[in-house]
N, C-alpha and C positions, 0 to 999 in steps of 0.2 A: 436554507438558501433558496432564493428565489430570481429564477433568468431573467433576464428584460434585456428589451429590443438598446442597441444604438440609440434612437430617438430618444428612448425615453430614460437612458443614461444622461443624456444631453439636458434631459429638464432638470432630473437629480444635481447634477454638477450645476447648472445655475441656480439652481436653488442656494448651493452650499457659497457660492459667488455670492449673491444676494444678502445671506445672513452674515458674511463676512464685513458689510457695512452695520450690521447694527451693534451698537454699545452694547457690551456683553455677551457677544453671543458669538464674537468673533472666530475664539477657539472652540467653539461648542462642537462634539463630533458627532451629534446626533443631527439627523438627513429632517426628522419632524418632531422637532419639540413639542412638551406639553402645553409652551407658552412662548410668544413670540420673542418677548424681551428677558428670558432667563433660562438656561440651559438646565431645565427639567426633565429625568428620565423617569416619568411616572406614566400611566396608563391613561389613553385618551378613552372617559366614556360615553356607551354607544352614543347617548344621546346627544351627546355635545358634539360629536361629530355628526351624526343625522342632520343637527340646525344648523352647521356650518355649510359642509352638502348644499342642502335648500337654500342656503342663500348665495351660495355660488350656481346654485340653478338659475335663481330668480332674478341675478344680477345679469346673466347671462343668455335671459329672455329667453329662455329652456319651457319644454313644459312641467310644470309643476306636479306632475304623474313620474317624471324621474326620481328613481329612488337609488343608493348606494347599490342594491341587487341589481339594476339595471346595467350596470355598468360590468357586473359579474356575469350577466345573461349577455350580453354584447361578446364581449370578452372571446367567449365559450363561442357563440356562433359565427363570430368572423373567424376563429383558427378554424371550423368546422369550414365553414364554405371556403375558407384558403386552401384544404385538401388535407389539413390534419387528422391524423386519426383519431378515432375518440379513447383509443388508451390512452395516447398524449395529450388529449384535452382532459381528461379524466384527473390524470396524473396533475398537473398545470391548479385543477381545482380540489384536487385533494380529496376525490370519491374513490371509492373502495368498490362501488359497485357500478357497472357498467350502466345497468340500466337508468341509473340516477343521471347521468353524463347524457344519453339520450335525449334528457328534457330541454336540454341544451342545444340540442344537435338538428333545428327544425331549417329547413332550407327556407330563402323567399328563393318566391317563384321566378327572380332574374336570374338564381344562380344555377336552374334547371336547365333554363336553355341551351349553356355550352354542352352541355348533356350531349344533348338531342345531334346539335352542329355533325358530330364527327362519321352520321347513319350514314350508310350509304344503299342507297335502294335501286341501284342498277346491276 
């Protein structure tokens, strides 16, 4: 089982909207077929998923330096800078060791400043 936001229950259920117009696929219960036009439960591989990625990058006038991980590394450092903890970012990505979750855990330097706001030096 894996949690997700409202938002992006919202994309899943149009998705399932969406596929409910195409011939064949109407009753299909699968959320990401192998294939658009046939309710296939077979395994998407890496690679065919990598070249679709990149061209949903490039269509989307992205930089061409985004890669799938990217999106895993984002992921990981916005719950990080939202105040998550890194066992539950940890947990979320499925590491077993803290310190691996770490690598994930790099602040940019806007997310310091609220830090600093709350000193008081009187």
């Amino acid at each position: 089982t894996i949690p997700i936001n409202a938002r992006f229950r919202a994309l899943i259920d149009d998705l399932i909207e969406q596929k409910k117009e195409i011939v064949g696929m109407e009753k299909c219960p699968l959320v990401f077929p192998a294939m658009r036009t046939a309710c296939q439960n077979r395994v998407l591989q890496k690679d065919v998923v990598t070249r679709r990625f990149k061209k949903c990058v490039a269509d989307a006038g992205l930089p061409g330096s985004l890669t799938l991980h990217s999106l895993r590394h984002t992921f990981a450092s916005r719950l990080v800078q939202a105040g998550k903890s890194l066992y539950q970012v940890g947990n979320l990505l499925g590491h077993t060791d803290l310190d691996v979750t770490k690598i994930y855990a790099h602040l940019s330097p806007a997310s310091l400043h609220p830090v600093v706001e709350d000193l008081d030096f009187e």
